[in-house]
C-alpha positions as CSV (number, residue, x, y, z in Angstrom):
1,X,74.3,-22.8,248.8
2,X,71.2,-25.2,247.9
3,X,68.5,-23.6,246.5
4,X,65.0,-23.7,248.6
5,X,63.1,-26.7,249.1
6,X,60.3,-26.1,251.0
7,X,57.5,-26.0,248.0
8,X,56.7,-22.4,248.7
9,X,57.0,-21.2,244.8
10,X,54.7,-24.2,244.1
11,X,52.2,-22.9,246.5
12,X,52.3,-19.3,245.0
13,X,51.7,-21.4,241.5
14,X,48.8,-22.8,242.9
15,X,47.4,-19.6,244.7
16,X,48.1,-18.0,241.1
17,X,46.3,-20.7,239.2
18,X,43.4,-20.8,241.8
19,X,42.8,-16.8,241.6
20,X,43.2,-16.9,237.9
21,X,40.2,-19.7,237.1
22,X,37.6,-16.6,238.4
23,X,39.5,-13.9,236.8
24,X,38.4,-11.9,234.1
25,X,40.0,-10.0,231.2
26,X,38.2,-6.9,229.7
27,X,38.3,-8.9,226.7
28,X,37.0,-12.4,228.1
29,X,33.9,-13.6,226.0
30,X,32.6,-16.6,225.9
31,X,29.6,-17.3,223.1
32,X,26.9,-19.8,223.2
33,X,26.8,-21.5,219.0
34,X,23.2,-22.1,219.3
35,X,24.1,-25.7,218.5
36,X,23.8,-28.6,221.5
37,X,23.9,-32.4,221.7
38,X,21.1,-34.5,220.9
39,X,19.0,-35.1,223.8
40,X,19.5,-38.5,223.4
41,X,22.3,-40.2,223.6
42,X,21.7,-43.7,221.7
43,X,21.2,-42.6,218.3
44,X,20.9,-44.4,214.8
45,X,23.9,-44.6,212.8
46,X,22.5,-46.2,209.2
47,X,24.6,-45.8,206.3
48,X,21.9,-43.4,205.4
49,X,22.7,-41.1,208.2
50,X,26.3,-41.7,208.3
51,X,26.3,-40.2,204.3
52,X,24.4,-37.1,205.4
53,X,26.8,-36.3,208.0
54,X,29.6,-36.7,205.1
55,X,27.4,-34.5,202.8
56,X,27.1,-32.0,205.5
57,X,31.0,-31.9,205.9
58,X,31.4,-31.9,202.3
59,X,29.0,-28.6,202.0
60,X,31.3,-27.0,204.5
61,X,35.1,-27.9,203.3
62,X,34.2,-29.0,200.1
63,X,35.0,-33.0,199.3
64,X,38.7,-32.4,198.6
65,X,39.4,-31.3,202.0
66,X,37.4,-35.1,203.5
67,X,38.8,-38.3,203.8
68,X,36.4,-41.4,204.3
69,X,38.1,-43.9,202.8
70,X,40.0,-46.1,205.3
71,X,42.9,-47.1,203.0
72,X,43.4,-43.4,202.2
73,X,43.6,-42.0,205.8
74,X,45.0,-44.9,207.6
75,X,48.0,-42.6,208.3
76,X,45.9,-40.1,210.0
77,X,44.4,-43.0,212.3
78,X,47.3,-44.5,213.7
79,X,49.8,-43.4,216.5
80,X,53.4,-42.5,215.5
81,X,54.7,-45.7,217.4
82,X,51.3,-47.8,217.8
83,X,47.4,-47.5,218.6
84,X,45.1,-46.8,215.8
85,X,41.2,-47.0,215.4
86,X,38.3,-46.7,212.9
87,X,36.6,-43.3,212.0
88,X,33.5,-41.8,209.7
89,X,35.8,-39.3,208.4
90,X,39.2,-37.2,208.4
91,X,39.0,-33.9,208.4
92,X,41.3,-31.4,206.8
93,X,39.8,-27.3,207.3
94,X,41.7,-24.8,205.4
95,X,40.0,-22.0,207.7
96,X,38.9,-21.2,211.6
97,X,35.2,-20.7,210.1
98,X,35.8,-24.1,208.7
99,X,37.1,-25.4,211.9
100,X,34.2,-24.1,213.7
101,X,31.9,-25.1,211.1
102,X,33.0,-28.7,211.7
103,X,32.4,-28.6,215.1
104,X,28.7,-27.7,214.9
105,X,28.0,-30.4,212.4
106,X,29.9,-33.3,214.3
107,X,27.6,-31.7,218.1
108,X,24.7,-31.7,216.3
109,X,25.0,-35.4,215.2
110,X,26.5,-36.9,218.4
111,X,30.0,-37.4,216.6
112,X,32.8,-37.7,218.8
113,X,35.6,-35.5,218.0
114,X,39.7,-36.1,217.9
115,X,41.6,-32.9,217.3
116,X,45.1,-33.9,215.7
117,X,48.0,-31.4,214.4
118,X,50.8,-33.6,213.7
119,X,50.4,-36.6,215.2
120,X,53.7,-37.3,216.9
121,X,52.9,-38.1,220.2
122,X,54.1,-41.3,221.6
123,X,50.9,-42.5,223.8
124,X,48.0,-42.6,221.3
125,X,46.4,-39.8,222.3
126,X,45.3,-37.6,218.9
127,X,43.9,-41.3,217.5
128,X,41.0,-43.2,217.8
129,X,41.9,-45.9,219.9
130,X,40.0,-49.5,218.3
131,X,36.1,-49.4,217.4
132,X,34.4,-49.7,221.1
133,X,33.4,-46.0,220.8
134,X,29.1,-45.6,221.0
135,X,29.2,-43.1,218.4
136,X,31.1,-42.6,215.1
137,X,34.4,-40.8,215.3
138,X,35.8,-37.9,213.2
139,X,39.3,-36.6,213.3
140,X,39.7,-33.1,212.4
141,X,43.3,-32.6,211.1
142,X,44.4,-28.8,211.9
143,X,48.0,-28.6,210.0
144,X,46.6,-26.0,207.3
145,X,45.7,-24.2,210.0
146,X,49.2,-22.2,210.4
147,X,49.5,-18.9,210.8
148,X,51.9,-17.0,213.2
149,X,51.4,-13.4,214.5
150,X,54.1,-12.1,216.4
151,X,53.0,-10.1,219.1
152,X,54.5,-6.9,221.1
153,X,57.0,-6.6,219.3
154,X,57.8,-10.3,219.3
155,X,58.1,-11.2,222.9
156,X,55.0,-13.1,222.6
157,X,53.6,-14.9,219.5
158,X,49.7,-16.0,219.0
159,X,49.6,-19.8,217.3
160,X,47.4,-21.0,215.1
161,X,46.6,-25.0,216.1
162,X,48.7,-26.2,213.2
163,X,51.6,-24.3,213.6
164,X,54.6,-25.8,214.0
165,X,58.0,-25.5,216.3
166,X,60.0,-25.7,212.9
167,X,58.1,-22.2,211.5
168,X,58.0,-20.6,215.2
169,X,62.0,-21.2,215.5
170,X,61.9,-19.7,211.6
171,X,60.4,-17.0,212.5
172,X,62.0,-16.2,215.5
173,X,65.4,-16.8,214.2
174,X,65.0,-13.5,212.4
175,X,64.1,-11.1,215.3
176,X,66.8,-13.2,217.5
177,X,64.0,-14.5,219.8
178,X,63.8,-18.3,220.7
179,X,61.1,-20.5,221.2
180,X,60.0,-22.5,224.1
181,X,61.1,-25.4,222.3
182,X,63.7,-26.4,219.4
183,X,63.6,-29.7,217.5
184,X,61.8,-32.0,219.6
185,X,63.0,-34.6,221.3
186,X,60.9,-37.7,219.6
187,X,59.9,-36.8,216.1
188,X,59.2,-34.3,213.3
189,X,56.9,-31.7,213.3
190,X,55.3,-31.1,216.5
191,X,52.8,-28.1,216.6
192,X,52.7,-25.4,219.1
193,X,49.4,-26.2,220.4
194,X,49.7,-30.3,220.5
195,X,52.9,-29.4,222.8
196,X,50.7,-26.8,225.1
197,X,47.7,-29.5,225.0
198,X,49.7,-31.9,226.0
199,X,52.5,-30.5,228.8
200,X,55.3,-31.1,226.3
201,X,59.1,-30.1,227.8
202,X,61.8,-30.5,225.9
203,X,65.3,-30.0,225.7
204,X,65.6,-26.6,226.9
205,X,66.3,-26.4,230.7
206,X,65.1,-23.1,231.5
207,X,61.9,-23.2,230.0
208,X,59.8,-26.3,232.0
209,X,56.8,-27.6,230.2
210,X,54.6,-26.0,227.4
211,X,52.0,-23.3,229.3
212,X,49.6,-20.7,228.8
213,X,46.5,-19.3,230.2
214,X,46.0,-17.7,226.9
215,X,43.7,-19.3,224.3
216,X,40.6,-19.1,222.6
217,X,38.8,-22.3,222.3
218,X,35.5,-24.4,222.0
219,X,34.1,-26.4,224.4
220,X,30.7,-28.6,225.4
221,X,29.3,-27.4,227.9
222,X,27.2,-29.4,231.1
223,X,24.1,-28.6,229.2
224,X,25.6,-30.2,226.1
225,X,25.9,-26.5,224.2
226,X,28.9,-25.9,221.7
227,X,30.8,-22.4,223.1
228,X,33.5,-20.4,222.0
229,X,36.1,-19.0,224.7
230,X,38.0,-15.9,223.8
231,X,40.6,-15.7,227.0
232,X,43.5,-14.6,224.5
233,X,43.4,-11.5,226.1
234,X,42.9,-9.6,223.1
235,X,39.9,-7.8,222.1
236,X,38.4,-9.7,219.1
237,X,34.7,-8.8,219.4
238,X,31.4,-9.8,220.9
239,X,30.5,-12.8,218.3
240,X,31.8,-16.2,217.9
241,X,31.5,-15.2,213.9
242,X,33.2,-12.0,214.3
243,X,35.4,-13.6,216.9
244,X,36.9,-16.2,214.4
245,X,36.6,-13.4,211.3
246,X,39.2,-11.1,213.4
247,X,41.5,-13.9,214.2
248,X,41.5,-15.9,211.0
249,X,42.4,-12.2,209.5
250,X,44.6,-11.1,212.3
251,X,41.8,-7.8,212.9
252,X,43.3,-7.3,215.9
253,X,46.3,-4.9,218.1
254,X,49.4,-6.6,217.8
255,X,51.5,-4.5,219.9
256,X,50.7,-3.1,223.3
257,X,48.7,-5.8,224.7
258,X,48.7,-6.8,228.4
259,X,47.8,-9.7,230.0
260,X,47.3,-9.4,233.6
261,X,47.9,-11.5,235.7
262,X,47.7,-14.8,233.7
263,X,51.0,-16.5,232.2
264,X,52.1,-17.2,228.7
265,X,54.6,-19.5,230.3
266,X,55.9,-21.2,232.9
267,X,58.0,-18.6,234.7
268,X,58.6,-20.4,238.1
269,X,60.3,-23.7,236.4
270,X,63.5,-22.5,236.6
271,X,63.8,-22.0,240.5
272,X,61.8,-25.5,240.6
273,X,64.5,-27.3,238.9
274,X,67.2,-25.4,241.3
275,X,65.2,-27.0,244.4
276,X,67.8,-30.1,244.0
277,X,66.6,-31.7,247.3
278,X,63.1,-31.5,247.0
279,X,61.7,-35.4,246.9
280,X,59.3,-34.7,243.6
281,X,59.7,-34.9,240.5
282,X,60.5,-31.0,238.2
283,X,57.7,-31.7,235.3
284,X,55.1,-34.4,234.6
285,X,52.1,-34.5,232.8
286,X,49.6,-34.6,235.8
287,X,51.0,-31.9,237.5
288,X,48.2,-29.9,238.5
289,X,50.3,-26.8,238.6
290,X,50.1,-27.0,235.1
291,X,46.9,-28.0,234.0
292,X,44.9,-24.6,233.1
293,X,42.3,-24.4,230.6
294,X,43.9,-25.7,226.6
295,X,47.5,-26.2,228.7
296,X,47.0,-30.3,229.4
297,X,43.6,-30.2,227.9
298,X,44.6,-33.9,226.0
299,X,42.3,-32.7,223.2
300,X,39.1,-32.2,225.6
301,X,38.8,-28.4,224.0
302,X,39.3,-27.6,220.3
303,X,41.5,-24.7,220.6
304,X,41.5,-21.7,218.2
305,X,44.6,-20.1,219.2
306,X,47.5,-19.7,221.9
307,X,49.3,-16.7,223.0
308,X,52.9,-17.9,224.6
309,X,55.6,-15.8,225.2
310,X,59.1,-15.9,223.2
311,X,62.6,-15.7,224.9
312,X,65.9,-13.4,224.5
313,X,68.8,-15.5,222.6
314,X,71.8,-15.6,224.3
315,X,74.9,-13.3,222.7
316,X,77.0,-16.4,223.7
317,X,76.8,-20.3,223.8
318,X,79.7,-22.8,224.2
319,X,78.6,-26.7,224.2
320,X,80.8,-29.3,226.3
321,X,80.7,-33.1,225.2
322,X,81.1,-35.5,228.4
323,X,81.7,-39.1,229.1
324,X,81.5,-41.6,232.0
325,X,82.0,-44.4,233.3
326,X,80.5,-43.4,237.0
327,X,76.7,-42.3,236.9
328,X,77.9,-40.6,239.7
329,X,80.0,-37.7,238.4
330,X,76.6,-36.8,236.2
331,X,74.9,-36.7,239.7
332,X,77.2,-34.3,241.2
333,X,77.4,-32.1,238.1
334,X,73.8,-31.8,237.9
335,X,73.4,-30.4,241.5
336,X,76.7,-27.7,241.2
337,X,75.5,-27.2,237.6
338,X,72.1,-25.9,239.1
339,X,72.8,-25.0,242.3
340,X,76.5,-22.9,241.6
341,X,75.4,-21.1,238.2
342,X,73.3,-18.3,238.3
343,X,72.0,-18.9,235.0
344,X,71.0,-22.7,234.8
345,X,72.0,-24.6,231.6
346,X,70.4,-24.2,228.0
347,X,70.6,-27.8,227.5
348,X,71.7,-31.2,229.4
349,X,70.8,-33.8,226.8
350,X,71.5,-37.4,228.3
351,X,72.8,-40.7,226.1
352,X,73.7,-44.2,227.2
353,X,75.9,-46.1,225.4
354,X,73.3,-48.3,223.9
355,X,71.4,-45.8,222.7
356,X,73.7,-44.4,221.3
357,X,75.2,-47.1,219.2
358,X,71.4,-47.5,218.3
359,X,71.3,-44.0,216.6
360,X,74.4,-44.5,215.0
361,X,72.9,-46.9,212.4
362,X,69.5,-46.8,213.2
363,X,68.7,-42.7,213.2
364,X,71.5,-41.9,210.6
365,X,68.7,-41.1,207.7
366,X,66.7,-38.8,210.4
367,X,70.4,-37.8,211.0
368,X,71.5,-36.9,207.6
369,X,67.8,-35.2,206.1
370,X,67.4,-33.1,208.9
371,X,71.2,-32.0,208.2
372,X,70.8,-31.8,204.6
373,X,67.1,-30.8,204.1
374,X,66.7,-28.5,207.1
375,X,63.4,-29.3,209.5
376,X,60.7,-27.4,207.2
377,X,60.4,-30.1,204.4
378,X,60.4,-32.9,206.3
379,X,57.4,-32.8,208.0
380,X,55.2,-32.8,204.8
381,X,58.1,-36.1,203.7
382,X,57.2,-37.5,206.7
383,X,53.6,-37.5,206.5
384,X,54.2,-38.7,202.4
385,X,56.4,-41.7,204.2
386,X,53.2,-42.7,205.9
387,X,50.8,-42.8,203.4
388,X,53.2,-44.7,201.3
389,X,53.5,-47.1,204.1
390,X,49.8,-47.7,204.3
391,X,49.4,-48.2,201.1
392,X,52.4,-51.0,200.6
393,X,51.4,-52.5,204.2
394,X,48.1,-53.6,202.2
395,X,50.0,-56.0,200.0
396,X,50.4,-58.6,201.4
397,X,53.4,-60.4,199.9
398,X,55.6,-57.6,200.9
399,X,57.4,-57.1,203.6
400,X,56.1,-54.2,206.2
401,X,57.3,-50.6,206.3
402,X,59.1,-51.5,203.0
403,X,59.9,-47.2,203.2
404,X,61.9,-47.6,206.5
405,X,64.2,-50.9,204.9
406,X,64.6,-49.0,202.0
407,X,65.8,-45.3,203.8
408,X,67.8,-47.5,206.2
409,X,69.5,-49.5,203.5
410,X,70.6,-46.2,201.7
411,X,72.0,-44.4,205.1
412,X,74.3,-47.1,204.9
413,X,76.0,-46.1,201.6
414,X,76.4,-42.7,203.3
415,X,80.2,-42.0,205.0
416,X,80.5,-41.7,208.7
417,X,78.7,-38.8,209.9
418,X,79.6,-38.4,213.9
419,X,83.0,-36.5,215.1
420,X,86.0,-38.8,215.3
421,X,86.1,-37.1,219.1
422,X,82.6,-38.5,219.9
423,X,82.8,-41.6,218.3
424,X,86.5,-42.2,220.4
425,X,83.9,-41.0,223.6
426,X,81.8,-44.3,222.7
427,X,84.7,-46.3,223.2
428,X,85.4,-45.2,226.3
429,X,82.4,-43.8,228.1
430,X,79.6,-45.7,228.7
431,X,77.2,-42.1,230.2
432,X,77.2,-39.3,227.7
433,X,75.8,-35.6,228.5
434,X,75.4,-33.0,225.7
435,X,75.5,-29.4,228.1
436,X,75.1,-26.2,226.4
437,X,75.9,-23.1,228.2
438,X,75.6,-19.4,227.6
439,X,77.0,-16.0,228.6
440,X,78.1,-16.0,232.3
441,X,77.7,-19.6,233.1
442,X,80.6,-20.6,230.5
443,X,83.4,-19.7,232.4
444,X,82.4,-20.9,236.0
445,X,80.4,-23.9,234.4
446,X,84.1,-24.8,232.6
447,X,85.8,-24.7,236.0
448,X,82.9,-26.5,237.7
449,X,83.7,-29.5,234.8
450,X,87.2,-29.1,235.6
451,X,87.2,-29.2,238.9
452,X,85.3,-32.6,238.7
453,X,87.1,-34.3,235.8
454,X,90.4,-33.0,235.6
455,X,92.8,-36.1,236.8
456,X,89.7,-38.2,237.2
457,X,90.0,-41.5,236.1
458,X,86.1,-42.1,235.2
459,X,85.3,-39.8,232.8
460,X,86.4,-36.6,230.6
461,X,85.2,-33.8,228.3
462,X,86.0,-31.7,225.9
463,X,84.3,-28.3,224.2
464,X,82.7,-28.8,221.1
465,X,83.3,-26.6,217.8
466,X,80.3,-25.4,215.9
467,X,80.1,-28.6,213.7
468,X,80.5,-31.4,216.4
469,X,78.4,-29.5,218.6
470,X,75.4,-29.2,215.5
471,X,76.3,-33.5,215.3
472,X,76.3,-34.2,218.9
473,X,72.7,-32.4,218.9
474,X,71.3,-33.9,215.8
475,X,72.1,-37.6,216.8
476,X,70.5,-37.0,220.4
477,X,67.3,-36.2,218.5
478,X,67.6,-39.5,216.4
479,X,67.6,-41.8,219.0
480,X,64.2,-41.8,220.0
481,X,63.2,-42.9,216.1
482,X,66.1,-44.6,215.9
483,X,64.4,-47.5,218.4
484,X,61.5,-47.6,216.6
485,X,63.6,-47.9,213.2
486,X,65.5,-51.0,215.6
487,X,62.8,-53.0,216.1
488,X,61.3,-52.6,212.7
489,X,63.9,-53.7,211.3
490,X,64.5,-56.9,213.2
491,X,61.1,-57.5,214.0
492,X,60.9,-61.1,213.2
493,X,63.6,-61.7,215.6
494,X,62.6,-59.0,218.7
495,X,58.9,-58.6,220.0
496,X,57.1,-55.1,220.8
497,X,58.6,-51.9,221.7
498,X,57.4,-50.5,225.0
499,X,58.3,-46.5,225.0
500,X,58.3,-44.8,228.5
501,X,58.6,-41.3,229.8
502,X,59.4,-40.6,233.2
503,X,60.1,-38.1,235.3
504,X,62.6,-38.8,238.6
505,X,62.6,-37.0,241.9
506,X,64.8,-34.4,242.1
507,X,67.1,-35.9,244.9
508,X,67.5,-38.7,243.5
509,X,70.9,-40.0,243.4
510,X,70.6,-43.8,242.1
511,X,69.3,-42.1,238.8
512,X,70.6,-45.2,236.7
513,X,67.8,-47.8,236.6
514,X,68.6,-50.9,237.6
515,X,66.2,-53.6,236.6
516,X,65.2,-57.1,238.5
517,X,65.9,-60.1,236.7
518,X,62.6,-60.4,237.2
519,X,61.9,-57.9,234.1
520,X,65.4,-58.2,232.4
521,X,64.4,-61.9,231.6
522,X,61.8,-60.0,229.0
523,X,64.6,-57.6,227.9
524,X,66.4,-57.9,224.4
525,X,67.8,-54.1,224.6
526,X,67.3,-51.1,227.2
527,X,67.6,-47.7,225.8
528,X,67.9,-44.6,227.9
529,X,67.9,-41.2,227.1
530,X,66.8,-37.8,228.2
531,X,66.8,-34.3,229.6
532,X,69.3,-34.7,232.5
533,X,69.0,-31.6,234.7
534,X,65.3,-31.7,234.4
535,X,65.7,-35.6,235.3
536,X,63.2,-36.5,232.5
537,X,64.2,-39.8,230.8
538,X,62.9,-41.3,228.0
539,X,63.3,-45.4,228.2
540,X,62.5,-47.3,225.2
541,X,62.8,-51.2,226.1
542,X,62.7,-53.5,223.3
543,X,61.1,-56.9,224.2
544,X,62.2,-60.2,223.5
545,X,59.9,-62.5,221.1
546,X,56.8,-63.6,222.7
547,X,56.7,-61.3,225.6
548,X,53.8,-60.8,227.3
549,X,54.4,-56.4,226.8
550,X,51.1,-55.8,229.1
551,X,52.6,-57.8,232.0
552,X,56.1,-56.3,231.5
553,X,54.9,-52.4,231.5
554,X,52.6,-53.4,234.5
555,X,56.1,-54.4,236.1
556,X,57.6,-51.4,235.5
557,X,55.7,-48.8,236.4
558,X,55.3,-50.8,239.8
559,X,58.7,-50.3,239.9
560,X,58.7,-46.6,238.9
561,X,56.1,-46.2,241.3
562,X,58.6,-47.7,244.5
563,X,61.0,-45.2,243.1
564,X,58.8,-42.1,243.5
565,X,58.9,-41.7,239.9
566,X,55.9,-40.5,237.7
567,X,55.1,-41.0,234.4
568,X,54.5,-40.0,232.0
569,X,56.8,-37.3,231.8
570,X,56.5,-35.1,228.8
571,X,53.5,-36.9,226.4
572,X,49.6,-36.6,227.8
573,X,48.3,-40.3,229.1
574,X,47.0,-40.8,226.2
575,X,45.5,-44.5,225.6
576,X,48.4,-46.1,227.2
577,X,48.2,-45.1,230.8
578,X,45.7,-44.6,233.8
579,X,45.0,-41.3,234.4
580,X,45.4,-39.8,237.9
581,X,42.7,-38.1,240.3
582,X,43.9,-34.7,239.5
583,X,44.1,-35.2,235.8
584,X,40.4,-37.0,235.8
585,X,39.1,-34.0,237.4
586,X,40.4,-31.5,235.4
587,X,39.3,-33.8,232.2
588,X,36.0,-33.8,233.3
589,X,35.7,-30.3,234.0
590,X,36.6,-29.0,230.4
591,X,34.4,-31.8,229.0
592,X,31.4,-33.0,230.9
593,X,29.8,-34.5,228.3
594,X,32.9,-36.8,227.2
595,X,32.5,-35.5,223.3
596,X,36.8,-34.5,222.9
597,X,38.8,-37.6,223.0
598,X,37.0,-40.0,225.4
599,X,38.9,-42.8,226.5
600,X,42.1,-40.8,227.2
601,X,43.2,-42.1,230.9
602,X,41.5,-45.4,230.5
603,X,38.3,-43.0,231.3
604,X,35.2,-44.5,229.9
605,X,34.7,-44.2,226.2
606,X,30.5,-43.6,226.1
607,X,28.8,-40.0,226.7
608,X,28.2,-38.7,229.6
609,X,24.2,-37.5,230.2
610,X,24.2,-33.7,231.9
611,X,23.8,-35.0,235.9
612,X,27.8,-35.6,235.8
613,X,28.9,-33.1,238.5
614,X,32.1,-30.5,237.8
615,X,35.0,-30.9,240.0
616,X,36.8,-27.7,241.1
């Protein structure tokens, strides 16, 4: 039977969410700095004044933890796949006082402020984006800032804004917990709060996008004053000092701690993804469902801290590899998948054949360190990689991203590294599906694959052992790099690369895009991948030379939009697309003043005065 589709969890959600915007904790505090913007809002910006703001930053994190020199932070500046802008300064506190030290200096000089963790999204958003800001830019880097506490026993965890996925999974791995989210879909690193900030998904089925209403943050006010927002839910005193002193030293209960009635995560996805016939899409970014406080806040908050629940491992998991030649059979085992099995899926991790012939030779190094080295080095190699790249970019007689030619030249002396039963898959198959299942859904999800493949013609699969099924995973998370690495490589033959994430209806049945000739007349390769039963694709389309890329994205989306599609997906709007009404509103109500990240949406770049009015 077909799992209900007439929106009445999502109108509980938004009851919930409605209630919870007026409700109060016992522990809810929000503190006043002392500190506000300058009344006015065109200021002077002489060298002079732009070195006493540095000297004031250097008092607080000493000059060590400051980078002004462009060539030296260029890495910190630039997008993961594009976008990049100027700035006074980088920012690295080792400390919440420092943190909130930071953010007093850069309100009382009119600074605007970009929070960054890792920097991997895919839409520009934790950069500057160009120079045509009114007032000097700082970007306040909050890796160092990692520290874990796991709560109640470990069903929850609090999150520092550095933290990453790789040391939550650690960590979790040895109380047999899991995390909202394993390796990330797109790159290295990705920090708990960039992925709550930002409505990341991910890979895992049951758990929908990153949430919490949970957090302790600083905000601008309407009146232009810097505040502190303790709505962790957890008593940490009375004083934004005292506030930060108890968190930074973790002064706090650990165990025993309600939380009401707000969420630490979004607990209603899973009959939302079962709602097969329902003509929306399961998880996008402007979903105002999901848009509470720090969860989807883009960077318009500087946030402290997150409190987001962890989740039981399974005692079993079995992982099936299948292949295609009719998009259909995918379709049809999506809807018995989630409409036949009690317990949904772990994971349904999509490949086309392109893709993956793309990740084969283009992802293998991402392929073979993260087998080799394991997740937690490579972050830190990763971020060496890019300061060696913006240093060698800078010569001008060599040739650009000489690391990437380099690591992609030495994968190559490297053996075969994908299952002879995969790679035979390829030569068949031209759809591929990664599904993990666990406990009671691996025996009735095994008959539900037999019963649709045994004797057919179009496709087949087979059950994984523990080593294919660890390479099947691994070279799904290459491929989204592994595009990038493409059209680096042959960059003086292809032109841009435009990335898209999008999320699909859940009906929809012609899942396969099918582009006009219109479009594929700009089209040197068309990459798809994604997270099947949650019908979140990523589409990475690499242009021909010369391409207008503007004029082909604006024809796509057009497209996506005839399809009922929305985008993007998974990654906030960043500086790449046009913010909707709901999101513009809820933007503007966590920062009226335009201070955090203006720009984001294609939303006006200049400061707001205090008459902007608050949308509810």
């Amino acid at each position: 039977m077909l799992a209900n589709t007439d929106g009445s969890e999502d109108k509980k959600v938004e009851q919930h969410i409605a209630q919870n915007v007026s409700q109060q904790s016992p522990f809810d505090v929000t503190v006043k700095s002392g500190v506000s913007l300058p009344n006015a809002v065109e200021q002077d910006y002489s060298d002079h004044i732009k070195a006493r703001i540095l000297n004031a930053f250097e008092e607080t994190l000493t000059a060590s933890n400051i980078s002004a020199d462009p060539a030296k932070n260029a890495h910190y500046r630039k997008g993961w796949r594009s976008g990049e802008g100027g700035a006074l300064a980088v920012l690295f506190p080792q400390t919440l006082q420092m943190l909130w030290d930071c953010l007093k200096i850069a309100v009382e000089n009119n600074l605007i402020i970009i929070m960054q963790a890792a920097n991997t999204g895919l839409t520009e958003g934790s950069t500057p984006s160009g120079d045509n800001y009114d007032r000097p830019v700082v970007v306040i880097n909050t890796l160092s800032l990692d520290d874990l506490v796991l709560l109640n026993d470990g069903e929850q965890v609090l999150s520092f804004p550095g933290t990453t996925l790789h040391m939550l999974e650690q960590s979790l791995s040895e109380i047999n917990r899991a995390p909202h989210s394993v390796i990330g879909s797109s790159c290295l690193g990705a920090s708990i709060v960039g992925g709550i900030a930002n409505n990341s998904g991910g890979a895992l089925v049951k758990r929908g996008p990153a949430y919490t209403e949970l957090s302790v943050f600083a905000r601008i006010n309407k009146e232009g004053e810097l505040e502190l927002v303790n709505h962790l839910g957890i008593d940490l005193g009375k004083d934004a000092d005292e506030i930060i002193s108890n968190l930074q030293n973790g002064a706090f209960n650990k165990t025993g701690l309600s939380q009401g009635e707000r969420l630490a995560s979004d607990r209603a996805y899973v009959e939302r993804i079962k709602q097969v016939d329902a003509d929306t899409p399961s998880r996008f970014n402007a979903d105002p469902r999901r848009l509470y406080e720090a969860s989807g806040c883009a960077g318009k908050l500087a946030i402290f801290a997150v409190r987001v629940d962890t989740h039981a491992l399974p005692t079993n998991e079995s992982t099936f590899y299948i292949g295609t030649n009719d998009p259909d059979d995918l379709y049809t085992l999506r809807r018995r998948m989630l409409t036949e099995l009690d317990d949904v899926p772990e994971v349904g991790e999509y490949l086309h054949r392109d893709i993956f012939d793309v990740s084969k030779k283009y992802g293998k190094d991402t392929f073979l360190s993260v087998l080799h080295l394991g997740t937690q080095r490579l972050p830190k190699l990763f971020a060496l990689k890019g300061r060696i790249d913006a240093t060698l970019n800078r010569i001008s007689w060599l040739p650009n991203y000489l690391s990437d030619r380099c690591m992609q030249l030495a994968s190559a002396l490297f053996p075969q590294h994908l299952p002879e039963k995969i790679l035979m898959y390829r030569k068949q198959y031209e759809h591929h599906l990664i599904l993990k299942l666990s406990d009671d859904s691996i025996d009735t999800g095994r008959d539900i694959l037999k019963s649709i493949f045994d004797g057919a013609k179009s496709g087949s699969f087979f059950e994984c052992n523990e080593d294919e099924a660890k390479r099947a995973y691994l070279h799904r998370f290459a491929a989204a790099g592994a595009a990038l690495r493409y059209q680096t490589m042959h960059d003086k033959r292809v032109g841009d690369i435009l990335a898209l994430d999008i999320a699909l209806k859940r009906n929809e049945q012609n899942w396969v895009e099918q582009l006009p000739e219109e479009i594929t007349q700009y089209v040197e390769k068309s990459l798809y991948y994604g997270h099947f039963f949650c019908y979140v694709f990523h589409q990475d389309y690499i242009l021909k030379k010369g391409s207008d890329a503007a004029k082909v994205k604006s024809m796509m989306l057009k497209l996506l939009d005839s399809r009922g599609a929305k985008y993007p997906a998974e990654h906030n709007v960043g500086h790449l697309y046009e913010a909707e009404t709901p999101l513009v509103n809820f933007y503007t109500s966590l920062d009226p003043q335009n201070v955090f990240n203006p720009g984001i949406g294609k939303l006006d770049k200049t400061r707001r005065n205090c008459s902007c009015s608050l949308h509810p």
